[in-house]
PDB file of N, CA, C, O and CB in Angstrom:
ATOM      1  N   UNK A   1     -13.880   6.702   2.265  1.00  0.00           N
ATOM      2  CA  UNK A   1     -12.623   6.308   1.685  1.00  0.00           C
ATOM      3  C   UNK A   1     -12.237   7.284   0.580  1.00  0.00           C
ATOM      4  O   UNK A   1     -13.030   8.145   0.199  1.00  0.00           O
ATOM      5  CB  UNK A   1     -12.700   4.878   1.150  1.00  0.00           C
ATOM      6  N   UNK A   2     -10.988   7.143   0.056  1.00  0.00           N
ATOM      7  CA  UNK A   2     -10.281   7.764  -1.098  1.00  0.00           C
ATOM      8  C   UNK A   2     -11.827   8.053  -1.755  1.00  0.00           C
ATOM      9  O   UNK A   2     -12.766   7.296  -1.511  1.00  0.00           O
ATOM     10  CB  UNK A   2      -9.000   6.652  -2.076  1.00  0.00           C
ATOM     11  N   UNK A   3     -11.933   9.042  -2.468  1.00  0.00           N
ATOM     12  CA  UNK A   3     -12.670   9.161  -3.804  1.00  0.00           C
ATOM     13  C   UNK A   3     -11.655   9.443  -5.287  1.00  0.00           C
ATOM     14  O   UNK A   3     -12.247   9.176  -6.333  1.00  0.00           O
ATOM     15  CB  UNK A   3     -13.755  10.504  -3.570  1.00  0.00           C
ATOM     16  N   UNK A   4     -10.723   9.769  -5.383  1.00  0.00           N
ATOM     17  CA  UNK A   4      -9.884  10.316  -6.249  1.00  0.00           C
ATOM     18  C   UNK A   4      -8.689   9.342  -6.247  1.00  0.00           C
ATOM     19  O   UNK A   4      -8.732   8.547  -5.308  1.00  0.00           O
ATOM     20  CB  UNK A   4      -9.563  11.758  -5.885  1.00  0.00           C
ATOM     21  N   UNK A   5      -7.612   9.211  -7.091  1.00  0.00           N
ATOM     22  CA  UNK A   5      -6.423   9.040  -7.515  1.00  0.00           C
ATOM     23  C   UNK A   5      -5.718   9.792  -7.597  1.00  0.00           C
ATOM     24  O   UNK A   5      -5.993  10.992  -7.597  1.00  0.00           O
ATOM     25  CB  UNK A   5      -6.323   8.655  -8.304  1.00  0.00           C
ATOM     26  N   UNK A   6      -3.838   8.992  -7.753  1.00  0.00           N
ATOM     27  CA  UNK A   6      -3.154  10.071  -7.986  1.00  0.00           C
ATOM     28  C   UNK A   6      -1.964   9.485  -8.391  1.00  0.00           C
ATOM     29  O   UNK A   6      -1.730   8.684  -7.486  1.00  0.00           O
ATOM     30  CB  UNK A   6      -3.074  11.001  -6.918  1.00  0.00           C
ATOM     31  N   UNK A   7      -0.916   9.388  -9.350  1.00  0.00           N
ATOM     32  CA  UNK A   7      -0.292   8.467  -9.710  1.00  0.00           C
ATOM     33  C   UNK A   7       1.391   9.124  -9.334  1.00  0.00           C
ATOM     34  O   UNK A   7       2.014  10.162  -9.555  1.00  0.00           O
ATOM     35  CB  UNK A   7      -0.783   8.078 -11.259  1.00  0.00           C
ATOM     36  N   UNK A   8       1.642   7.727  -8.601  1.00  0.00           N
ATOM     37  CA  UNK A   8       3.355   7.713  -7.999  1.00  0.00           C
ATOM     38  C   UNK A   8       4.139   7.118  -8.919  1.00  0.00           C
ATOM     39  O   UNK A   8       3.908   5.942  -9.203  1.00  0.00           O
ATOM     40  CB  UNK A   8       3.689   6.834  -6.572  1.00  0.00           C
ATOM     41  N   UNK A   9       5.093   7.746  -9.484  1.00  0.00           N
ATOM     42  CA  UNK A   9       6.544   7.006 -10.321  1.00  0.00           C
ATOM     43  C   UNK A   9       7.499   6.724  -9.330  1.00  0.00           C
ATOM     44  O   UNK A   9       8.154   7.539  -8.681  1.00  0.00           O
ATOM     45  CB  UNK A   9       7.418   8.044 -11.506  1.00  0.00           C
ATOM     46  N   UNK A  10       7.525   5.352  -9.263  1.00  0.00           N
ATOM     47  CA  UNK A  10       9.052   4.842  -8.772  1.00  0.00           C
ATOM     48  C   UNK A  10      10.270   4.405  -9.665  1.00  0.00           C
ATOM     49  O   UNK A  10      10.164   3.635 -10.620  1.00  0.00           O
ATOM     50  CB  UNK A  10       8.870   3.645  -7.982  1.00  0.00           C
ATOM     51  N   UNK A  11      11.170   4.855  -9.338  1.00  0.00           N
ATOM     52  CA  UNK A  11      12.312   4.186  -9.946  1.00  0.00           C
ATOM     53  C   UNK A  11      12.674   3.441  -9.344  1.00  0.00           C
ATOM     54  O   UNK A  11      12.885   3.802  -8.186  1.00  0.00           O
ATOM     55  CB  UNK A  11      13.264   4.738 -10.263  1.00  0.00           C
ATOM     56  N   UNK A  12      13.059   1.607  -9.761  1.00  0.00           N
ATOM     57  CA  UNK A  12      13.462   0.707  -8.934  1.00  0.00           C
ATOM     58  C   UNK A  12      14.261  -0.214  -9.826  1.00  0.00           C
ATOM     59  O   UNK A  12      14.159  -0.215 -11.052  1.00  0.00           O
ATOM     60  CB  UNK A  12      12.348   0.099  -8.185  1.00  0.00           C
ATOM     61  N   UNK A  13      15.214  -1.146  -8.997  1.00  0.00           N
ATOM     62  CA  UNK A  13      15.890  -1.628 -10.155  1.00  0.00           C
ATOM     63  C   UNK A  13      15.006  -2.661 -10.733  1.00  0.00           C
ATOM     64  O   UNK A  13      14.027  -3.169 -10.185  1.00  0.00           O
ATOM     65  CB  UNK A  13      17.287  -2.167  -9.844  1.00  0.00           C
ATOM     66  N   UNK A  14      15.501  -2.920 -11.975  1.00  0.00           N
ATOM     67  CA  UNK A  14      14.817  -3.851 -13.066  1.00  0.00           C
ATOM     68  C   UNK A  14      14.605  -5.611 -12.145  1.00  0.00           C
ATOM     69  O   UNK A  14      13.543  -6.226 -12.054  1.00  0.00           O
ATOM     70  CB  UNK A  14      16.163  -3.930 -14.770  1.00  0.00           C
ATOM     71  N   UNK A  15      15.325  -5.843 -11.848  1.00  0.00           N
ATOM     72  CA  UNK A  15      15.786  -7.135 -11.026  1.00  0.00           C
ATOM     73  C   UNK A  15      14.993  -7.201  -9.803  1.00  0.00           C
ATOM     74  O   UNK A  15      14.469  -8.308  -9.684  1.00  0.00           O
ATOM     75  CB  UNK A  15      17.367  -7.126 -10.605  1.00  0.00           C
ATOM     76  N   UNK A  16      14.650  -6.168  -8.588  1.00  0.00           N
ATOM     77  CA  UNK A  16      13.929  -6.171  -7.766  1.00  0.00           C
ATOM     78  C   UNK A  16      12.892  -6.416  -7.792  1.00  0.00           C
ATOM     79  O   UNK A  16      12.420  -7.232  -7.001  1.00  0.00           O
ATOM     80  CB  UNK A  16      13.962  -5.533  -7.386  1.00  0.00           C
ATOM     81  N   UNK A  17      11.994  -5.651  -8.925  1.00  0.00           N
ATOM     82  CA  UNK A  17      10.762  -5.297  -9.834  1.00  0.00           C
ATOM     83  C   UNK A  17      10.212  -6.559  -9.936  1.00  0.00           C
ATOM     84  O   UNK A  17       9.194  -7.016  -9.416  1.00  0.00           O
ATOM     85  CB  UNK A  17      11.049  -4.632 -11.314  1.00  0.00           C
ATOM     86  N   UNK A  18      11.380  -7.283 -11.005  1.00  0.00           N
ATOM     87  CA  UNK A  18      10.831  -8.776 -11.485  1.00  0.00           C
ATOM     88  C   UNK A  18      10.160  -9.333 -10.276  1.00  0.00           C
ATOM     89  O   UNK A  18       8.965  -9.589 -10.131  1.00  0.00           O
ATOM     90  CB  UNK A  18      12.090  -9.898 -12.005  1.00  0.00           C
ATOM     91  N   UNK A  19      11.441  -9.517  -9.183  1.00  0.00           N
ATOM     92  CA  UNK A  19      11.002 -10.544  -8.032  1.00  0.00           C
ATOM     93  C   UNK A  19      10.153  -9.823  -7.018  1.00  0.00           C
ATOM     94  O   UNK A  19       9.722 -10.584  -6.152  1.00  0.00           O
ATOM     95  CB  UNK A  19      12.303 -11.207  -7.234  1.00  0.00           C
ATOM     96  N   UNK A  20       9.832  -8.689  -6.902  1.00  0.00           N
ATOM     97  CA  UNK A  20       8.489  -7.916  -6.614  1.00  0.00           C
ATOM     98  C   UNK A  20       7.593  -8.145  -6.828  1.00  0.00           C
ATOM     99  O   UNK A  20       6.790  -8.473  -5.954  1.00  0.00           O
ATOM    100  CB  UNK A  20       8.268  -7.035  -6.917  1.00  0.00           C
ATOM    101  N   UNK A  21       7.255  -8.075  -8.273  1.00  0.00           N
ATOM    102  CA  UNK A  21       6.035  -8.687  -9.303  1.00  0.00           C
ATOM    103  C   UNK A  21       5.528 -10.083  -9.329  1.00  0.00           C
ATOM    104  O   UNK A  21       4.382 -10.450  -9.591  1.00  0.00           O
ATOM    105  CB  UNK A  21       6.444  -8.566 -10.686  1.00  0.00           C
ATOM    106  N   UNK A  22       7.228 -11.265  -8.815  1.00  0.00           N
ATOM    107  CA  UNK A  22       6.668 -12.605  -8.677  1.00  0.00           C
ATOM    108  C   UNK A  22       5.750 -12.753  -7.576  1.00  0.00           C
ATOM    109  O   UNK A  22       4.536 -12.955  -7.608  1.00  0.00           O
ATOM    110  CB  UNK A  22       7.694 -13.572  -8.527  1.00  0.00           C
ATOM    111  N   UNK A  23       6.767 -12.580  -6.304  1.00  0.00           N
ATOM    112  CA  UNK A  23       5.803 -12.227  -5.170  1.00  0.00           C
ATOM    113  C   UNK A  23       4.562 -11.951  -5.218  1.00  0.00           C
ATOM    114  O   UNK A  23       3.791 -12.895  -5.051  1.00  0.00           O
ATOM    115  CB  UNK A  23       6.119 -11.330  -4.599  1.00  0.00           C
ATOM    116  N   UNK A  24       4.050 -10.722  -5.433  1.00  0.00           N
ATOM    117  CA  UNK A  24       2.643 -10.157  -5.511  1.00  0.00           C
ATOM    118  C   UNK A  24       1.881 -11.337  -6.034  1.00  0.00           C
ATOM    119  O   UNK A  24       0.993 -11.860  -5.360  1.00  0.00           O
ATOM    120  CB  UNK A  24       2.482  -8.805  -6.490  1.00  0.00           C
ATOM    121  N   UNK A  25       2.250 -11.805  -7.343  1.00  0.00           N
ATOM    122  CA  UNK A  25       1.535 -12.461  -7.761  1.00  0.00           C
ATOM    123  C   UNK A  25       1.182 -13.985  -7.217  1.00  0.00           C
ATOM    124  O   UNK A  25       0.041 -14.441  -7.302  1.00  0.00           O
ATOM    125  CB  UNK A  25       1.899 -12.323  -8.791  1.00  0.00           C
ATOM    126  N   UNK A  26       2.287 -14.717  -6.652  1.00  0.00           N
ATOM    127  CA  UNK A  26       1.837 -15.631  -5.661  1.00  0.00           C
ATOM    128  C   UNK A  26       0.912 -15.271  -4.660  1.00  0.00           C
ATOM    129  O   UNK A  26       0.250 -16.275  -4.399  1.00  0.00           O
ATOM    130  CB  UNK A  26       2.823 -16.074  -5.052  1.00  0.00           C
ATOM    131  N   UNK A  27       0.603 -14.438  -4.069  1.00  0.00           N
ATOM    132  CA  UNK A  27      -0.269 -14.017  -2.986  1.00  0.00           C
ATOM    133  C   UNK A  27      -1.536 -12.860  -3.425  1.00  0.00           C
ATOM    134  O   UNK A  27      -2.000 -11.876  -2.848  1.00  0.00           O
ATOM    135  CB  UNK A  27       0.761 -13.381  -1.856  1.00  0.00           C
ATOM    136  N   UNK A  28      -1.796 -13.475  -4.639  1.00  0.00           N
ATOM    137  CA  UNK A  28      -2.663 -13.064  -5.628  1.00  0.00           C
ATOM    138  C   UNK A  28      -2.908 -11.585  -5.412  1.00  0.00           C
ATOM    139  O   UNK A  28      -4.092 -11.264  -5.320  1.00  0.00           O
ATOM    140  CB  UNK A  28      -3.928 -13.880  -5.618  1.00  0.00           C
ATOM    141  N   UNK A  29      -2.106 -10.741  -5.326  1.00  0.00           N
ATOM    142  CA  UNK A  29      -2.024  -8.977  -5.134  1.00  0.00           C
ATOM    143  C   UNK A  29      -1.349  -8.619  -6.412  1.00  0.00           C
ATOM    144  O   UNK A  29      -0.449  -9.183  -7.034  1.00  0.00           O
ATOM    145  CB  UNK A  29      -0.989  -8.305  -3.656  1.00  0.00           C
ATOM    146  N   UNK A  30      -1.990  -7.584  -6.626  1.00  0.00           N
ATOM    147  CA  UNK A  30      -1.234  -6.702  -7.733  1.00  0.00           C
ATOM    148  C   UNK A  30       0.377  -5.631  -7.079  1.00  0.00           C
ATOM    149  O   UNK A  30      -0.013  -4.922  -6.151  1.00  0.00           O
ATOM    150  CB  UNK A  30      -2.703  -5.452  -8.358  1.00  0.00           C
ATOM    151  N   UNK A  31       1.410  -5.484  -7.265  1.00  0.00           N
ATOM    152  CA  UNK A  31       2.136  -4.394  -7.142  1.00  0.00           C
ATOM    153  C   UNK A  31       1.744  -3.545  -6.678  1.00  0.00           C
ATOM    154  O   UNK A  31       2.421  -3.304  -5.679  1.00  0.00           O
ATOM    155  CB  UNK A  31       2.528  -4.009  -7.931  1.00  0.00           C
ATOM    156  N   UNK A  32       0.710  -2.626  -6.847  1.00  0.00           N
ATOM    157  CA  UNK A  32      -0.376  -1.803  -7.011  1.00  0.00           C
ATOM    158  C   UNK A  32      -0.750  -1.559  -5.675  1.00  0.00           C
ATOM    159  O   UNK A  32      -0.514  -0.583  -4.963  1.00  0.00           O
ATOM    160  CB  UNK A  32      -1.455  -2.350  -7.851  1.00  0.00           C
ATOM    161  N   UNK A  33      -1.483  -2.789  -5.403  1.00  0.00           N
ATOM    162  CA  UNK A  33      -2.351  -3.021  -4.408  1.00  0.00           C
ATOM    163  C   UNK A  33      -0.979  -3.253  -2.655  1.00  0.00           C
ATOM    164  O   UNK A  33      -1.392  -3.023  -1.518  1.00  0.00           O
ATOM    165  CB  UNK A  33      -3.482  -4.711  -5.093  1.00  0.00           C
ATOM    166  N   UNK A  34      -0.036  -3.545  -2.833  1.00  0.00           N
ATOM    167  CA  UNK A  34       1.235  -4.115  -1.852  1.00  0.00           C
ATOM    168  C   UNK A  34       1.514  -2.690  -1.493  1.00  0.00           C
ATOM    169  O   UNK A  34       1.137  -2.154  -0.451  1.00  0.00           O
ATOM    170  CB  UNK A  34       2.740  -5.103  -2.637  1.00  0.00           C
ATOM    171  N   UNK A  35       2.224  -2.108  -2.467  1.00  0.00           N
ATOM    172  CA  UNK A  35       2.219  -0.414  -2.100  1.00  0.00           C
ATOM    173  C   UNK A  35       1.434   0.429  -1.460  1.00  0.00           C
ATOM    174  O   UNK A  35       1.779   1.213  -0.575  1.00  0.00           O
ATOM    175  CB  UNK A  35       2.190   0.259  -3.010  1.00  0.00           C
ATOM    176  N   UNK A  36       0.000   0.218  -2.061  1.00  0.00           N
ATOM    177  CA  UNK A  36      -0.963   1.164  -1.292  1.00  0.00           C
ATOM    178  C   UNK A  36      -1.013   0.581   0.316  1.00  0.00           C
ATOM    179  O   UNK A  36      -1.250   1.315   1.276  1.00  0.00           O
ATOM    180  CB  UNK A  36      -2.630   1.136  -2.080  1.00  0.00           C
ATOM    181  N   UNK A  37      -0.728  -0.974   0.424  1.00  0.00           N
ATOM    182  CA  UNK A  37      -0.824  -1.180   1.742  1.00  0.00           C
ATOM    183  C   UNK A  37      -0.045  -0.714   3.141  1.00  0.00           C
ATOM    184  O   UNK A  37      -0.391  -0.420   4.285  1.00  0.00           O
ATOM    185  CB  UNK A  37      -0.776  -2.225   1.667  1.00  0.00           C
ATOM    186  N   UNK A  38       1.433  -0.834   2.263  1.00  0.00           N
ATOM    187  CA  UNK A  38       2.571  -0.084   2.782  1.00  0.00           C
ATOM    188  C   UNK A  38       2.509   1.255   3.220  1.00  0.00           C
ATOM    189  O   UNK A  38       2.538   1.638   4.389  1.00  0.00           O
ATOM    190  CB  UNK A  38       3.464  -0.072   1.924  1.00  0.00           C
ATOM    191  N   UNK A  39       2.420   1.952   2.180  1.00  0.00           N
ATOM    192  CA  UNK A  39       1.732   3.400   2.348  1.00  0.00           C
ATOM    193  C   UNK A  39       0.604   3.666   3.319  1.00  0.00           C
ATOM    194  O   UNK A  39       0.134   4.777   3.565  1.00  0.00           O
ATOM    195  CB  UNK A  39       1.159   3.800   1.075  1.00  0.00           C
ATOM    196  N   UNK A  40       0.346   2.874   3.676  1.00  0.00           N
ATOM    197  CA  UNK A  40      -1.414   3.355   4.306  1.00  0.00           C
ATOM    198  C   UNK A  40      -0.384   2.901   5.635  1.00  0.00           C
ATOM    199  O   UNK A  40      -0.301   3.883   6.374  1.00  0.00           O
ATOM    200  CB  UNK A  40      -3.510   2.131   3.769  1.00  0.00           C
ATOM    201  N   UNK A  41       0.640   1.433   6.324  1.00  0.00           N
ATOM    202  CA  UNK A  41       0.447   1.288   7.445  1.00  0.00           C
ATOM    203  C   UNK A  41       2.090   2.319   7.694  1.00  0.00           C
ATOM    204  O   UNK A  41       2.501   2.484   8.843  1.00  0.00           O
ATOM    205  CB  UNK A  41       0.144  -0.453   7.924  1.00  0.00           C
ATOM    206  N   UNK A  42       2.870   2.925   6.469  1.00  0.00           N
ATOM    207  CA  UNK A  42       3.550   3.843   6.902  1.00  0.00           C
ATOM    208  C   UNK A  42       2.926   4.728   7.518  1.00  0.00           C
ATOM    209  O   UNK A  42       3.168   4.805   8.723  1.00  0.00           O
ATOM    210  CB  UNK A  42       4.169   4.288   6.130  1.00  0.00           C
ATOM    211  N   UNK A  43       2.046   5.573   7.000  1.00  0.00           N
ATOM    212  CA  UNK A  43       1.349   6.799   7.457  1.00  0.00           C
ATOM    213  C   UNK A  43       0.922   6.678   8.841  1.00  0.00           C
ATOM    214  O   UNK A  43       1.144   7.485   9.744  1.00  0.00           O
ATOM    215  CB  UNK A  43       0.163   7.111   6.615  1.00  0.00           C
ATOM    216  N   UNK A  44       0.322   5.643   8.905  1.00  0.00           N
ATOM    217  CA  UNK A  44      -0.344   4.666  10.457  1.00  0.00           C
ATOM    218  C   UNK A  44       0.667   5.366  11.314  1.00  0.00           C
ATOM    219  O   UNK A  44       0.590   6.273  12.143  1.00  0.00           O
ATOM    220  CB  UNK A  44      -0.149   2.484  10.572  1.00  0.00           C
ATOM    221  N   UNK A  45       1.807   4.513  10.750  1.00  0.00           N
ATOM    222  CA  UNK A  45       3.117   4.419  11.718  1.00  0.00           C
ATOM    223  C   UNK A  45       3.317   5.418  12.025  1.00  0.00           C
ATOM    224  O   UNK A  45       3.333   5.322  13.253  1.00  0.00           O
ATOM    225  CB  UNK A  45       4.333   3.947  11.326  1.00  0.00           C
ATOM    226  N   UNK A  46       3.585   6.878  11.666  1.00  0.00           N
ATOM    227  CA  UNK A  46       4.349   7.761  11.229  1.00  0.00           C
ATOM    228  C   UNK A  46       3.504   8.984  11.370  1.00  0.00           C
ATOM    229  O   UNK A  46       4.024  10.094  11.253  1.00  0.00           O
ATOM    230  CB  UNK A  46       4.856   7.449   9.926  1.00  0.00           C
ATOM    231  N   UNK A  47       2.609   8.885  11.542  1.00  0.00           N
ATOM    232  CA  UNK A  47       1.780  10.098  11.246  1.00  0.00           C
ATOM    233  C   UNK A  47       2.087  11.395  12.628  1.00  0.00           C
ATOM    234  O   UNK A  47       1.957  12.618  12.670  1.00  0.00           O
ATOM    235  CB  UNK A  47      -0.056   9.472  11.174  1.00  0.00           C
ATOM    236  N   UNK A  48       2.475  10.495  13.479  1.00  0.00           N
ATOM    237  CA  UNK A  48       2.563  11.143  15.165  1.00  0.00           C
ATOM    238  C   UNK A  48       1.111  11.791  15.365  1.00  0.00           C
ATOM    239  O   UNK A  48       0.002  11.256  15.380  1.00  0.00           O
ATOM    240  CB  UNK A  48       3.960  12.597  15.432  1.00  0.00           C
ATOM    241  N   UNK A  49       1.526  13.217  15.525  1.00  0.00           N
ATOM    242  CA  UNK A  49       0.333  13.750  16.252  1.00  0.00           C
ATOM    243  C   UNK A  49      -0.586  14.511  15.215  1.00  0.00           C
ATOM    244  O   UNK A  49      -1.507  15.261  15.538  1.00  0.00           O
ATOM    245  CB  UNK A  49       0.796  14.752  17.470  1.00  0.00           C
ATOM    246  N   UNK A  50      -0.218  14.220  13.970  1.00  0.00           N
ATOM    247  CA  UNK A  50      -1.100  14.411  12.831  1.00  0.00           C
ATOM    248  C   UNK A  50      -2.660  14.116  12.983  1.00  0.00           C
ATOM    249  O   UNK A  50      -3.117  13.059  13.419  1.00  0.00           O
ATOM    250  CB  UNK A  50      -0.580  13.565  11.777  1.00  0.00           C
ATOM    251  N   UNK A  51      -3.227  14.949  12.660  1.00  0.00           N
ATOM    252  CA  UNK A  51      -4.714  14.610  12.858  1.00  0.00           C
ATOM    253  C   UNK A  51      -4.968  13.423  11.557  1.00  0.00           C
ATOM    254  O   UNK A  51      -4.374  13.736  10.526  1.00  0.00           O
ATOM    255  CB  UNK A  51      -5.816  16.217  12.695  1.00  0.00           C
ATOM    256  N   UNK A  52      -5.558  12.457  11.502  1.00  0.00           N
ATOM    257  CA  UNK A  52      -5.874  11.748   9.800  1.00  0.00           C
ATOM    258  C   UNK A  52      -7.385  11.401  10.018  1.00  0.00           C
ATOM    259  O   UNK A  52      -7.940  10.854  10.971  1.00  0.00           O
ATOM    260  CB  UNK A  52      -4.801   9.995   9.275  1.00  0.00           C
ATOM    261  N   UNK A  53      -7.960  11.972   8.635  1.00  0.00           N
ATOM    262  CA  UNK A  53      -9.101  10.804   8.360  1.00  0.00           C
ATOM    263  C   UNK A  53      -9.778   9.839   9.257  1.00  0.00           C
ATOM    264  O   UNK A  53      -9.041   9.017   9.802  1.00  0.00           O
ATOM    265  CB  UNK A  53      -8.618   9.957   7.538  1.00  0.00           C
ATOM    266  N   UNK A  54     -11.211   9.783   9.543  1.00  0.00           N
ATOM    267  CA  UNK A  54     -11.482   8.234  10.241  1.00  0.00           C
ATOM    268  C   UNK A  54     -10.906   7.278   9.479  1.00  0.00           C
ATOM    269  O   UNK A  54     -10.132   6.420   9.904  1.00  0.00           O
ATOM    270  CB  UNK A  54     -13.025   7.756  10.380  1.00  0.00           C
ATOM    271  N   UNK A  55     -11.426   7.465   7.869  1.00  0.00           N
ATOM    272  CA  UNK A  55     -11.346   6.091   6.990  1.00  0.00           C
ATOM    273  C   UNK A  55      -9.732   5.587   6.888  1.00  0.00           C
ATOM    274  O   UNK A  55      -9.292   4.464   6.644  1.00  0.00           O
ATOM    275  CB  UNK A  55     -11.997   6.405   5.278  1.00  0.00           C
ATOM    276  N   UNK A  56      -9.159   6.612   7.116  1.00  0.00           N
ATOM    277  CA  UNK A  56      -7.496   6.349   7.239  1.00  0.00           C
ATOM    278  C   UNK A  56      -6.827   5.760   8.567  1.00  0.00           C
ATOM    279  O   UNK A  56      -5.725   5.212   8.550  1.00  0.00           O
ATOM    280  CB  UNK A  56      -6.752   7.758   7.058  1.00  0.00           C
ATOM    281  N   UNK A  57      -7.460   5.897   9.511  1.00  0.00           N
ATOM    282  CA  UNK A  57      -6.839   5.892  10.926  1.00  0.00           C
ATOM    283  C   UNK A  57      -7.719   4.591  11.818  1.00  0.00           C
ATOM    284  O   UNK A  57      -7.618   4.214  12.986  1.00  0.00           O
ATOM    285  CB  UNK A  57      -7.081   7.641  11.720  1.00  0.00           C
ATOM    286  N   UNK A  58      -8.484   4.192  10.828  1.00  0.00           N
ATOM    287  CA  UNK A  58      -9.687   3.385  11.647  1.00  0.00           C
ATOM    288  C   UNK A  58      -8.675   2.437  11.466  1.00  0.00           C
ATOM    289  O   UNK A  58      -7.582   2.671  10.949  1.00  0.00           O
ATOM    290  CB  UNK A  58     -11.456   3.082  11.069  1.00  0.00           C
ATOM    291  N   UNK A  59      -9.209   0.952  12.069  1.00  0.00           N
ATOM    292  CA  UNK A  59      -8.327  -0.559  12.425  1.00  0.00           C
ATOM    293  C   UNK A  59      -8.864  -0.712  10.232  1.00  0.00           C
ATOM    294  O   UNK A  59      -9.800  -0.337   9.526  1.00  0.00           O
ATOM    295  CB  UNK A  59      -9.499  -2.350  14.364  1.00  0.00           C
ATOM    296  N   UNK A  60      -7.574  -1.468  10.043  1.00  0.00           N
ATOM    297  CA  UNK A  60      -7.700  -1.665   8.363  1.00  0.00           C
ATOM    298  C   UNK A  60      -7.936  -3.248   8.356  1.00  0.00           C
ATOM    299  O   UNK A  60      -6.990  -4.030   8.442  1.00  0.00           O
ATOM    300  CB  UNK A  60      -6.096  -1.152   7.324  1.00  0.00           C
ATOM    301  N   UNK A  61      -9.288  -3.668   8.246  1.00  0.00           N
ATOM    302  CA  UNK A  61      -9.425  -5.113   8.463  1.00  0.00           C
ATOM    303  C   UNK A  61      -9.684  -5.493   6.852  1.00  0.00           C
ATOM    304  O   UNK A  61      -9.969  -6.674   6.653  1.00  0.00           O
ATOM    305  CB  UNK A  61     -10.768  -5.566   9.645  1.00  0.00           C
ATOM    306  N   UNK A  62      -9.630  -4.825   5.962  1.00  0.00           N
ATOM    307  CA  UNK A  62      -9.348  -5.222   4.600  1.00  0.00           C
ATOM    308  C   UNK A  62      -8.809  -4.104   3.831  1.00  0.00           C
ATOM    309  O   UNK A  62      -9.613  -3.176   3.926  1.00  0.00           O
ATOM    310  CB  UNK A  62     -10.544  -5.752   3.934  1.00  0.00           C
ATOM    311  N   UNK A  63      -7.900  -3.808   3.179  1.00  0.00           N
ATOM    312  CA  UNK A  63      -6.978  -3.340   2.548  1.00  0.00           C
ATOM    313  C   UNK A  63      -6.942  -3.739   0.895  1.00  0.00           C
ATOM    314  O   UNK A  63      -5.845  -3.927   0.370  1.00  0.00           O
ATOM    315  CB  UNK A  63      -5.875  -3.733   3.307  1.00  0.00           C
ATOM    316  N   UNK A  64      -7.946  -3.835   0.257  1.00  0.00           N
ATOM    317  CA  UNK A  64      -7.577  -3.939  -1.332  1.00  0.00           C
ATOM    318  C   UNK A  64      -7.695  -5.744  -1.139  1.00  0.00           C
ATOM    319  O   UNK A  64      -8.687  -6.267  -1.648  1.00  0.00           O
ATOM    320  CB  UNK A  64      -5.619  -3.090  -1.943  1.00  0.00           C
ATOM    321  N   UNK A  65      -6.855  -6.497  -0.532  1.00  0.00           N
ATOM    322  CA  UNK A  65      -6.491  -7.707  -0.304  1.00  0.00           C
ATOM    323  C   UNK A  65      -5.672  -7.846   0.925  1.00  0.00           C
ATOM    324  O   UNK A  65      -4.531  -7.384   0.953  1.00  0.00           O
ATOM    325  CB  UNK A  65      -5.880  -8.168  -1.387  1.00  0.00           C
ATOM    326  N   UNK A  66      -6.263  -8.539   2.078  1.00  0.00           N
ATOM    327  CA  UNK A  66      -5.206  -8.984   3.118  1.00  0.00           C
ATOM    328  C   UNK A  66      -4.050  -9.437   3.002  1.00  0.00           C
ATOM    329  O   UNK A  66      -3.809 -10.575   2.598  1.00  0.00           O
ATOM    330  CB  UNK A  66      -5.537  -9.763   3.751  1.00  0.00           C
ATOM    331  N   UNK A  67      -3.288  -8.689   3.306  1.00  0.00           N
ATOM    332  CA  UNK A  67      -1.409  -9.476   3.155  1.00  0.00           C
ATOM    333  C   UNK A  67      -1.444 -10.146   4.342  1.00  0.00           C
ATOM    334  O   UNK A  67      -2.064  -9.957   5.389  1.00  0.00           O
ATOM    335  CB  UNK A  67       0.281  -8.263   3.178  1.00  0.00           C
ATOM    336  N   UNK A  68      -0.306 -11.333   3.814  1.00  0.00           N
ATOM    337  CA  UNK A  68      -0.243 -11.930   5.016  1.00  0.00           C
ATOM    338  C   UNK A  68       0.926 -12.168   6.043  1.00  0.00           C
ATOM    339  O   UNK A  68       0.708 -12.759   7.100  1.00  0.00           O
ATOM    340  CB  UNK A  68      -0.649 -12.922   4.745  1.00  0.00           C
TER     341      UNK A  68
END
């Protein structure tokens, strides 16, 4: 898996954010953690004929926290 970090700035509106942040937090996920999931099943999606990673490309049966 990842060994390293790397930090993304989004600009989003203030209002989205809030009810972003409520969300997450009902389904006990951080912001944080919703994004990286997104990101990981964009790439999935999207990657085409890109070679990726096992740890990236394998079936993701836990993700930080299962969304549901």
């Amino acid at each position: 898996m990842e060994n390293r970090t790397a930090r993304l700035t989004l600009l989003i509106d203030p209002k989205k954010k809030q009810i972003f942040e409520e969300i997450c937090a009902q389904q006990d996920l951080t912001s944080s953690q919703v994004v990286r999931r997104l990101i990981h099943q964009y790439i999935i999606e999207h990657a085409g004929s890109r070679e990726l990673p096992e740890w990236l490309s394998a079936p993701t049966a836990r993700i930080d926290h299962p969304l549901k």
